[in-house]
N, C-alpha and C positions, 0 to 999 in steps of 0.2 A: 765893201764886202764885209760880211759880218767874220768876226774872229773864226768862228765854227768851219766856216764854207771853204774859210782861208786851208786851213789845216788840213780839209777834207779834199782842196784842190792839189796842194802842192804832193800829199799824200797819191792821189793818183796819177801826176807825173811822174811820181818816182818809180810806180808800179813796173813802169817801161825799164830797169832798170836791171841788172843781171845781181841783184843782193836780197836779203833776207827782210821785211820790210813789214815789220811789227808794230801795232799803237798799243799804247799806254791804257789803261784802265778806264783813266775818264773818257780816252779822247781825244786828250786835249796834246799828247805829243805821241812822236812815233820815232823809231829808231829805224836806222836804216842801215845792216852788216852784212861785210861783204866774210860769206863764208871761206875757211881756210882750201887747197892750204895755202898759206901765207909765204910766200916768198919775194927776191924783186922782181918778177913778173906780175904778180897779180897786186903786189904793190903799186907798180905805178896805173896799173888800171883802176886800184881803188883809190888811187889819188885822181884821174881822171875823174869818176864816179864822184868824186868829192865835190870837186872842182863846178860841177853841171849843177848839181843840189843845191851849192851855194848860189852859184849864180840866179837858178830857180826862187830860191829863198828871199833872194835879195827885194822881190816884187811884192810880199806879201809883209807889209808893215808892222802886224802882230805877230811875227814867228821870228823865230831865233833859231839859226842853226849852230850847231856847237859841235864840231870833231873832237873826240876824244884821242885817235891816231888814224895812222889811213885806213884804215879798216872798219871803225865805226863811229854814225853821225846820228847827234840827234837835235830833234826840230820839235821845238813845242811854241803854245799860246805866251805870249804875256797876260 
């Protein structure tokens, strides 16, 4: 699967997804924030939410996902 289609797939699994879920300029990555407010409740649901992304990530051999905290991820090309 070409890099592009990669990004543009896992991009619309996440859609399904109860966060804020923005691309990058090129394209080529996309954030994905779970809007406030932040407490530990919706803590561990965006660890949850983490958890599915990665797992999704893991199939698409050119993309990187990288958590900054539980609250936002982001997933670009190599």
């Amino acid at each position: 699967m070409e890099k592009q289609r990669q990004i543009q797939t896992l991009w619309g699994q996440c859609q399904s997804l109860d966060a804020d879920i923005r691309f990058g300029p090129q394209r080529e990555s996309f954030t994905v924030l779970i809007p406030p407010p932040w407490n530990e409740d919706t803590e561990t649901a965006a660890k949850a939410i983490q958890g599915r992304i990665q797992t999704w990530s893991q199939q698409y051999p050119d993309i990187v996902c990288y958590c900054f905290d539980s609250y936002s991820t982001l997933l670009y090309l190599l």
